[in-house]
DRENDO-322915 format. One record per atom (N, C-alpha, C): residue in three letters; x, y, z. Coordinates in steps of 0.05 Angstrom, whole numbers, plus 5000, padded with zeros to 4 digits. Atoms other than C-alpha are relative to their C-alpha. Layout:
BEGIN
ALAXYZ
...
***
This chain:
BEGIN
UNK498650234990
UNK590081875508
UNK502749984986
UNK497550035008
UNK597381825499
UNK500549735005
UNK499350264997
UNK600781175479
UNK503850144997
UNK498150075001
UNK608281095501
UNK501449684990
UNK498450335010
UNK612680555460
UNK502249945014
UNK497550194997
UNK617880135491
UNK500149754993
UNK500050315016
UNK620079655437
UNK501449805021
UNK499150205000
UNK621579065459
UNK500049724990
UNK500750245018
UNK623978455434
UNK500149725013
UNK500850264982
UNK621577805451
UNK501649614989
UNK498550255007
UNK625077125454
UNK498849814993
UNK502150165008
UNK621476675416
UNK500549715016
UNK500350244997
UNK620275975452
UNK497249904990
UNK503350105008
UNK614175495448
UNK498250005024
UNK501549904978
UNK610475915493
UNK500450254994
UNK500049675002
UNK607676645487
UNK498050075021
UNK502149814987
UNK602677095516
UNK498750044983
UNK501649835017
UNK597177305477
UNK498150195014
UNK501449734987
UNK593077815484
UNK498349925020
UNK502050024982
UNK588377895539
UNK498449784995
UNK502650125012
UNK582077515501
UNK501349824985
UNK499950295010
UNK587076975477
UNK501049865022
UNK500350174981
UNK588976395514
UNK503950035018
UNK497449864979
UNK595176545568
UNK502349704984
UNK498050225002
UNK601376115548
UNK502149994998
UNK497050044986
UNK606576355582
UNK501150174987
UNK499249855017
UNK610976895566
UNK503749995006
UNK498050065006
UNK618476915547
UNK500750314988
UNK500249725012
UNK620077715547
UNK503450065007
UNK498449814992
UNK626878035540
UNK499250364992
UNK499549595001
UNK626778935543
UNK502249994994
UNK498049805011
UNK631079385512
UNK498750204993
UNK500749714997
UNK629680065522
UNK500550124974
UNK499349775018
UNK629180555470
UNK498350194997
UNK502149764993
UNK627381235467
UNK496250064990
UNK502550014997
UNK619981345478
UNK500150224984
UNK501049715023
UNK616081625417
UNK497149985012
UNK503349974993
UNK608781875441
UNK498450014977
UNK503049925013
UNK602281865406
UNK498050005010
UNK502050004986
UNK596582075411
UNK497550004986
UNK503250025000
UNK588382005403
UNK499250235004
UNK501849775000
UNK585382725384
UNK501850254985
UNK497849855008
UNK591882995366
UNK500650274983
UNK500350015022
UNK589283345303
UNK496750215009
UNK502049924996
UNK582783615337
UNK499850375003
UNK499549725007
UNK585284295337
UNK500750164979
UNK498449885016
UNK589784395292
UNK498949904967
UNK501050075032
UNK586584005229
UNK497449855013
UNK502450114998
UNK579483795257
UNK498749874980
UNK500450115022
UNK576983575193
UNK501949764992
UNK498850165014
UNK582683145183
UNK499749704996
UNK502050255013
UNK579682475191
UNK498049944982
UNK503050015013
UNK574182565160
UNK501350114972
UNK498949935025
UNK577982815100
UNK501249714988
UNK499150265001
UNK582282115103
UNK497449844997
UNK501850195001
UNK575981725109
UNK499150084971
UNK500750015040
UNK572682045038
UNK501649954981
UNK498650115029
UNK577781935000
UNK500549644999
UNK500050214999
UNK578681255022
UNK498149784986
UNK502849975016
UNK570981125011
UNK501149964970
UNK499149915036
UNK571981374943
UNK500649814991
UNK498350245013
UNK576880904926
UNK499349784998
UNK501250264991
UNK574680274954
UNK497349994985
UNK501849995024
UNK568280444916
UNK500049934974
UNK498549955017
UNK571880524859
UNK501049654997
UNK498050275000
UNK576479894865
UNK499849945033
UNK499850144975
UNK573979394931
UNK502549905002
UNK497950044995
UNK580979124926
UNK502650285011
UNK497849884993
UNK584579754945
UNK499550065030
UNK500449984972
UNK581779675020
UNK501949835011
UNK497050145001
UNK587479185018
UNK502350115006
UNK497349845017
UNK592379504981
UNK500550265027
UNK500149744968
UNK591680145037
UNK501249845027
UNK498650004980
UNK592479725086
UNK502249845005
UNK497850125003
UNK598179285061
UNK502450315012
UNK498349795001
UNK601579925054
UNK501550195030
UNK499249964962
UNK601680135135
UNK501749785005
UNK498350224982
UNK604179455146
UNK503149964992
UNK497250005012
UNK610579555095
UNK501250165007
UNK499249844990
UNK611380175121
UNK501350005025
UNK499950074967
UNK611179975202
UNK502749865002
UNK498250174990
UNK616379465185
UNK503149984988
UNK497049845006
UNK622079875161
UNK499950185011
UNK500149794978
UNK624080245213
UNK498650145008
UNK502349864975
UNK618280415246
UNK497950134976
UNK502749815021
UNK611180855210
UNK502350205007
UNK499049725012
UNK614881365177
UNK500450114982
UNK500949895029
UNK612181445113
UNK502449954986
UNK498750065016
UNK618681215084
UNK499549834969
UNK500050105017
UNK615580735041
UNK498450044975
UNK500949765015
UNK612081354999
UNK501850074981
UNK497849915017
UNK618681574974
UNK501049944979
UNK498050165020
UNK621681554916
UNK502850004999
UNK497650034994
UNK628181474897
UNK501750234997
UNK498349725000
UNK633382044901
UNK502949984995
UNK497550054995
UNK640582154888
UNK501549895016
UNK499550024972
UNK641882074965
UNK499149695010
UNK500850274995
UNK637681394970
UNK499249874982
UNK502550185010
UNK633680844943
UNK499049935013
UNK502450114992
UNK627580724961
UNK498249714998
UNK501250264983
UNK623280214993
UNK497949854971
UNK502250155018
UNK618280134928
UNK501649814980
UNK498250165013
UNK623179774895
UNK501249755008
UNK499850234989
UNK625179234940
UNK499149794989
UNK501350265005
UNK623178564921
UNK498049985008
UNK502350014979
UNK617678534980
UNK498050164992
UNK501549885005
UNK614679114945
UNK498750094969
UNK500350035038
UNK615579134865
UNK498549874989
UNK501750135003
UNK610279104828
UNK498549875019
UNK501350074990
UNK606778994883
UNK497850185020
UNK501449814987
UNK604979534930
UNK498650164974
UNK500649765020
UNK599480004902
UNK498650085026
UNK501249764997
UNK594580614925
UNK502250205008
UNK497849775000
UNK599981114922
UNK499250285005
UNK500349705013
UNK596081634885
UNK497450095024
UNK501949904975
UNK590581534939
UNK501450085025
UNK498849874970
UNK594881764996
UNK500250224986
UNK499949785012
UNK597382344945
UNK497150175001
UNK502249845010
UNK589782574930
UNK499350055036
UNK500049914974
UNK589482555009
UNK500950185009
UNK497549864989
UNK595682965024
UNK499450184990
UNK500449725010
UNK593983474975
UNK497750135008
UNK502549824984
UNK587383665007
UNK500350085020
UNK499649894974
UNK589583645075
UNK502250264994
UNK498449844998
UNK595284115056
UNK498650254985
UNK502649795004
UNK589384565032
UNK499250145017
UNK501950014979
UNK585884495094
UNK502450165017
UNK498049894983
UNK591484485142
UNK503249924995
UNK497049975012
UNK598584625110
UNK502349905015
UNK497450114975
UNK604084165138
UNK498949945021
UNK501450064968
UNK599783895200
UNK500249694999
UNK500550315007
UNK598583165182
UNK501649894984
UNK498550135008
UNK603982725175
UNK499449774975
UNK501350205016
UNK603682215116
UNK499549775017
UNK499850154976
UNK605181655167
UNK498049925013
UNK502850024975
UNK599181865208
UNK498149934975
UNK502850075008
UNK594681925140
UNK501049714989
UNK500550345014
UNK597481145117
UNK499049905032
UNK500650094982
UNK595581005192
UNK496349955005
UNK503250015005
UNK588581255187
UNK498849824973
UNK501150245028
UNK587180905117
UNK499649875007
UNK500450284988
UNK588580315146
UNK498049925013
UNK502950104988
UNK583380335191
UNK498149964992
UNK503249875009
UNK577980705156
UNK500549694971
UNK500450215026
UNK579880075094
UNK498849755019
UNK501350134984
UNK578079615146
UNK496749995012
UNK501749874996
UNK572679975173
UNK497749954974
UNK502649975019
UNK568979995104
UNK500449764991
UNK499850285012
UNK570579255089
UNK498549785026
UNK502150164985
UNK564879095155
UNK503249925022
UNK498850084976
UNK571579025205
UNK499650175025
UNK500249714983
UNK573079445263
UNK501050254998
UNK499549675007
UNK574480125274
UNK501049985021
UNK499849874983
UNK578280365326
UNK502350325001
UNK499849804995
UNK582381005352
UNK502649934996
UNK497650025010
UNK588581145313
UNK501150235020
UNK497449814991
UNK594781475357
UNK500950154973
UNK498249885024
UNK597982015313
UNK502150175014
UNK497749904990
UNK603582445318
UNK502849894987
UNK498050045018
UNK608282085269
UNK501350184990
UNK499049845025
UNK613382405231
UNK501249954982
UNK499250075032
UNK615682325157
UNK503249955005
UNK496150075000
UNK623182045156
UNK501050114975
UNK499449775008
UNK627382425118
UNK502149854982
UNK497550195026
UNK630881755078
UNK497449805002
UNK500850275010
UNK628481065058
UNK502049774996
UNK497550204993
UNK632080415065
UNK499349734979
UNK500150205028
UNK632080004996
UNK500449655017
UNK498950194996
UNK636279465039
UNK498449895024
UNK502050124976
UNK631579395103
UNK497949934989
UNK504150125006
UNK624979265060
UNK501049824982
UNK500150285019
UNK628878735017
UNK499849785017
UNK498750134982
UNK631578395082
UNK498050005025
UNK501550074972
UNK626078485143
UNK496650054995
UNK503050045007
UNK619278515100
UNK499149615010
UNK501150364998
UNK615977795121
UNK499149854962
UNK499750205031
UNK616577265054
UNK496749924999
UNK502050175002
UNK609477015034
UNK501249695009
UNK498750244999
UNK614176375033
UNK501049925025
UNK498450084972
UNK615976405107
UNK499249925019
UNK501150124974
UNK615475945165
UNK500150155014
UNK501349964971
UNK613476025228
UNK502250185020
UNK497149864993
UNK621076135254
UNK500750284989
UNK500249765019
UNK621076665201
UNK499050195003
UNK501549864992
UNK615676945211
UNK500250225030
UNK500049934970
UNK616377065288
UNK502250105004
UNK498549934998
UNK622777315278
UNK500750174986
UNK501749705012
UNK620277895231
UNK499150135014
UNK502349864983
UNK615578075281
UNK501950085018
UNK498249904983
UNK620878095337
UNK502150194990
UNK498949825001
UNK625078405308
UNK498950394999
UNK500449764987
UNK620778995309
UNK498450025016
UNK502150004975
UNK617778895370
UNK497649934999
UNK504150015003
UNK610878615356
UNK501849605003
UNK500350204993
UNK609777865386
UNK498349824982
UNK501650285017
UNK607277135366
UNK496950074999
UNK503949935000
UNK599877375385
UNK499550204979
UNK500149765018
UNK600677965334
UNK500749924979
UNK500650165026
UNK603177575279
UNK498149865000
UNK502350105014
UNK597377155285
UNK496750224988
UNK503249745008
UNK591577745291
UNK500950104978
UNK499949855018
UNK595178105247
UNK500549894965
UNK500350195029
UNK595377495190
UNK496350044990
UNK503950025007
UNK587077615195
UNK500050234978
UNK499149835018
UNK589378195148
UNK499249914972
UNK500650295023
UNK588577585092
UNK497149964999
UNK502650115005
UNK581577565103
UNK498750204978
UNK500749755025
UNK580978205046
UNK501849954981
UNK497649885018
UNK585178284988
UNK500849734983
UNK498750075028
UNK589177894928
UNK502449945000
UNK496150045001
UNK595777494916
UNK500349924969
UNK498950125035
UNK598877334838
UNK501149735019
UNK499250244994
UNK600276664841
UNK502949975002
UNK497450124992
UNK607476724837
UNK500950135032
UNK498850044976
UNK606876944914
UNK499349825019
UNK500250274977
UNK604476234933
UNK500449704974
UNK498650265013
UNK607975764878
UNK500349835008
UNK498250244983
UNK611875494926
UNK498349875015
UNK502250214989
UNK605075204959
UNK499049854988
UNK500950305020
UNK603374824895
UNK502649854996
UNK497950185001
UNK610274534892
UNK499749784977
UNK500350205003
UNK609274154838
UNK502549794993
UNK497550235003
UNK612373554821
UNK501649945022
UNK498150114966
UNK615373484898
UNK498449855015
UNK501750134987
UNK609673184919
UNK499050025035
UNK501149864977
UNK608973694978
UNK497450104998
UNK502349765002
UNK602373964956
UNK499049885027
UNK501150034978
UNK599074025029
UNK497250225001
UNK502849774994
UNK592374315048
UNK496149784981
UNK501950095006
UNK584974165019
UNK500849904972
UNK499050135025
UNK586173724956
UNK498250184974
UNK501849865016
UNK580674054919
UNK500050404995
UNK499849775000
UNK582574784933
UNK502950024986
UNK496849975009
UNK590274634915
UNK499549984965
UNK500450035032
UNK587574384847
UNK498550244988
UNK500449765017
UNK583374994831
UNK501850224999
UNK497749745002
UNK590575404846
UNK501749864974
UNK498550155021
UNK593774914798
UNK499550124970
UNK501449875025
UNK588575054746
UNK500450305002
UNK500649675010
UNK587975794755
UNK503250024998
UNK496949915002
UNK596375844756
UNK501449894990
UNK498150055010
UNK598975444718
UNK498249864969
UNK500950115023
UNK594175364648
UNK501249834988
UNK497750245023
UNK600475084612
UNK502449975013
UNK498050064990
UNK607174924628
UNK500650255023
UNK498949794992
UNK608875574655
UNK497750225019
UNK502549924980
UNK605476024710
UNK499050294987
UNK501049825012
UNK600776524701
UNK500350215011
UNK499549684987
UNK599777274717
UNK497250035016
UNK503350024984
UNK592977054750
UNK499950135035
UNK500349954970
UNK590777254821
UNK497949875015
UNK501550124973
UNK588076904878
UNK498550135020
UNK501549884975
UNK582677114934
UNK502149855024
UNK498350014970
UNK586577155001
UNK497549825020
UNK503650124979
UNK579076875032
UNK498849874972
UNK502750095024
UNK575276444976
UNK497450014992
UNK502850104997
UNK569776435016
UNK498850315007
UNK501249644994
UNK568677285040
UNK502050114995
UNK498449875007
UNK573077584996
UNK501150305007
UNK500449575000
UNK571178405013
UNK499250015021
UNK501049964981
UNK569478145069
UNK501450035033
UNK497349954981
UNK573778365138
UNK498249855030
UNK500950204978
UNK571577745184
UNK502949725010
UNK497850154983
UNK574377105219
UNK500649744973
UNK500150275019
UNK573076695157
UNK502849804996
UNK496950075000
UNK581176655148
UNK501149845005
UNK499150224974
UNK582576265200
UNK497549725003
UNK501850265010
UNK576275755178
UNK501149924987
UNK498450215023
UNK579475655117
UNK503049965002
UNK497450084999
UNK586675515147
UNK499049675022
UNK499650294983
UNK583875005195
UNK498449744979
UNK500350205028
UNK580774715122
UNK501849874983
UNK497450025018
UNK587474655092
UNK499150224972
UNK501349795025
UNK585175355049
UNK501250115001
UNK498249704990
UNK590475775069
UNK500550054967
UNK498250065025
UNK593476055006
UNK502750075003
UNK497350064999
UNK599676275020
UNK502149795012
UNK498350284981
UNK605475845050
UNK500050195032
UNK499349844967
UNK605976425109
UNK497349895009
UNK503750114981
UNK598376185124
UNK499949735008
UNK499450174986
UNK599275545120
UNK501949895028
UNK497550104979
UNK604975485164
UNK498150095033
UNK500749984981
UNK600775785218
UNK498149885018
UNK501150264994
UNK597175115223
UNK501749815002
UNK497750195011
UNK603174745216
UNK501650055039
UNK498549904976
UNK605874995291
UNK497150025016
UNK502150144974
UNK601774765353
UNK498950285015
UNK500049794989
UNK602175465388
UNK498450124986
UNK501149845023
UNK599775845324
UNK497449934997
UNK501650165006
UNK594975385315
UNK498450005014
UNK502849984983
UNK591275465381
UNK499050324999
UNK502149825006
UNK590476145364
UNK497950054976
UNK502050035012
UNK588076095298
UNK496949805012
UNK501450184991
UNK583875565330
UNK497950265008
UNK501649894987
UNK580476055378
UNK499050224982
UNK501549765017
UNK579776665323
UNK497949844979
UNK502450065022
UNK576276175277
UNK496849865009
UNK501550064982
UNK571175965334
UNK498950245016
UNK500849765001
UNK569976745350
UNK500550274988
UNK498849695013
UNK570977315309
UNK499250205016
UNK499549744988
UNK569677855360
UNK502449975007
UNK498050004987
UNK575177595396
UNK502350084982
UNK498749965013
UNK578677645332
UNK500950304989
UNK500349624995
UNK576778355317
UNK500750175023
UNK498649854977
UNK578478605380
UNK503049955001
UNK495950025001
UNK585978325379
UNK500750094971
UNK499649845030
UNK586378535307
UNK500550295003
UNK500149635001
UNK585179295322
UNK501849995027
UNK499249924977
UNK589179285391
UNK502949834984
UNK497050145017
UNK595578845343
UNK500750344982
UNK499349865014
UNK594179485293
UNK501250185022
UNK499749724983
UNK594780005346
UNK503450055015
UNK497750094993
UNK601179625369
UNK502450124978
UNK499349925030
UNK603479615301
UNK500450264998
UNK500949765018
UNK601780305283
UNK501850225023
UNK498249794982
UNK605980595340
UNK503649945002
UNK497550044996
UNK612480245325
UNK501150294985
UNK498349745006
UNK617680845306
UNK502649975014
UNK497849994990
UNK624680965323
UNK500450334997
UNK499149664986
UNK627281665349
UNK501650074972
UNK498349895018
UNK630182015290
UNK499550314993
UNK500849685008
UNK629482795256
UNK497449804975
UNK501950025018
UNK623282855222
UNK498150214995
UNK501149745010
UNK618583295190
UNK496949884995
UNK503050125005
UNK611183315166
UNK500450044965
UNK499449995030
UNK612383245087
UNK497950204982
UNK502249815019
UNK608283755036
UNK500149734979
UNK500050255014
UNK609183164989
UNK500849815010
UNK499350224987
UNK608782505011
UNK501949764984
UNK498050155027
UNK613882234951
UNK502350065005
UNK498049924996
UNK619182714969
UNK500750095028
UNK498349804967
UNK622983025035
UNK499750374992
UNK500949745013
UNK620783705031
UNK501750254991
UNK497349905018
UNK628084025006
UNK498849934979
UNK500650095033
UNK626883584941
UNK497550184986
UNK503249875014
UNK619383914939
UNK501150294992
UNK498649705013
UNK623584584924
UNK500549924973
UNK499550055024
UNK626784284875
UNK498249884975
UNK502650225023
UNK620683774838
UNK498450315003
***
């Protein structure tokens, strides 16, 4: 199965489309063409047959190892996707020629499983030398971290290829803020072609994984006398983040209530006032947003199904450029002469 992309970007009003299995509400679409990147479903069945299944154990492994890096994996597709397209740029390090994406604000000190894509890359390039883009294996992680955290599974497009720079100034400037409204938000997403229905499935992401409190401060507000949400959940962020005058280095469950667990819970605890970030809350805070969370937290298949059909969306943005399949997924494979 081949998937053709034509981004487009969509004009935000207060009215969208959601997916099939959410509720119709009108759509508001401008197109703009740009050149069609293919992928595809099997891609890999010849030439590196094993190669899922190589992605999937090491994943395993890890997540074994550390349940929080089923997260972390698949944070890492989504930082990737949203600098110029899946193209493994945000692997790189930094070089004479660029700076790189791990440095950004959006990502310092923040992104991890690095070395698990590395212990990936170096087996497949065992197996099958140069075949499997990094791109494609942060594409697969993602799933298979999902996958082993009880979500869904479905059929990753591949055919990515490794970009051959990194853009320090696009992942300071078009990563989405934990701190960002709704407007914000949706205008992250548009800009790289992914819709209001896709930022919300793809906020269900929150129902796994870990934030430091200084990336939802600005939801305890104190002393402004904004604190909003469940009174009793805001106070145990108070206590766990701020012991004394000053905040802590503590971390928060993204879900309170199924932490490891990859369900609809998410969206229960936003229509509780539980959200923890300010980007969660806010998606109760907007009437539109709000009837979808509504409906994902009243069925999680429905939720799981637009979840994996948002990733698949997701996972195929790209922009036409030269590219390669990397032997190291840190460097552009000139540099690997030289390292």
């Amino acid at each position: 199965m081949a998937v053709s992309v034509v981004l487009c970007l969509l004009a935000f009003g207060l009215v969208i489309t959601a997916h099939a299995s959410t509720p119709e509400l009108g759509l508001n679409k401008t197109c703009i063409d740009e050149p069609e990147v293919t992928l595809q479903v099997g891609l890999y069945d010849e030439s590196c047959p094993t190669a899922e299944l190589i992605v999937s154990s090491w994943v395993q492994k890890a997540v074994e190892e550390d349940p929080r890096m089923a997260a972390s994996l698949l944070r890492l597709h989504f930082h990737d996707c949203f600098v110029n397209g899946c193209d493994g740029s945000v692997l790189l390090e930094d070089t004479a020629d660029f700076v790189g994406e791990k440095t950004a604000p959006p990502n310092l000190n923040s992104l991890r499983g690095f070395e698990v894509i590395d212990d990936i890359k170096a087996q497949l390039e065992l197996v099958c030398p140069q075949t499997v883009s990094c791109a494609d294996i942060l594409a697969i992680a993602a799933r298979d971290s999902v996958a082993l955290s009880s979500g869904p599974r479905w059929e990753v497009p591949v055919g990515r290829k490794d970009s051959l720079f990194a853009s320090y100034e696009t992942a300071a400037s078009h990563l989405p803020s934990p701190a960002s409204n709704v407007t914000a938000l949706v205008g992250a997403f548009q800009d790289v072609g992914l819709t209001l229905a896709d930022l919300v499935a793809l906020s269900g992401a929150h129902t796994i994984g870990k934030a430091k409190c200084s990336s939802f401060s600005s939801r305890l507000s104190i002393g402004t006398g904004s604190l909003r949400g469940d009174p009793e959940f805001l106070q145990s962020l108070l206590m766990l983040c701020y012991p004394s005058t000053s905040i802590s280095t503590a971390m928060a469950d993204l879900d309170l209530k199924t932490p490891t667990a990859f369900d609809n819970q998410y969206y229960i605890n936003l229509l509780r006032g539980e959200g923890l970030l300010v980007s969660d809350e806010m998606l109760v805070e907007n009437e539109v947003t709000q009837a979808i969370v509504e409906l994902y937290a009243a069925n999680c298949d429905i939720f799981l199904q637009d979840f994996a059909k948002s990733m698949v969306r997701m996972g195929s943005l790209a922009k036409r450029q030269e590219g390669e399949v990397r032997v190291n997924c840190r460097f552009i494979n000139y540099n690997n002469i030289i390292h």
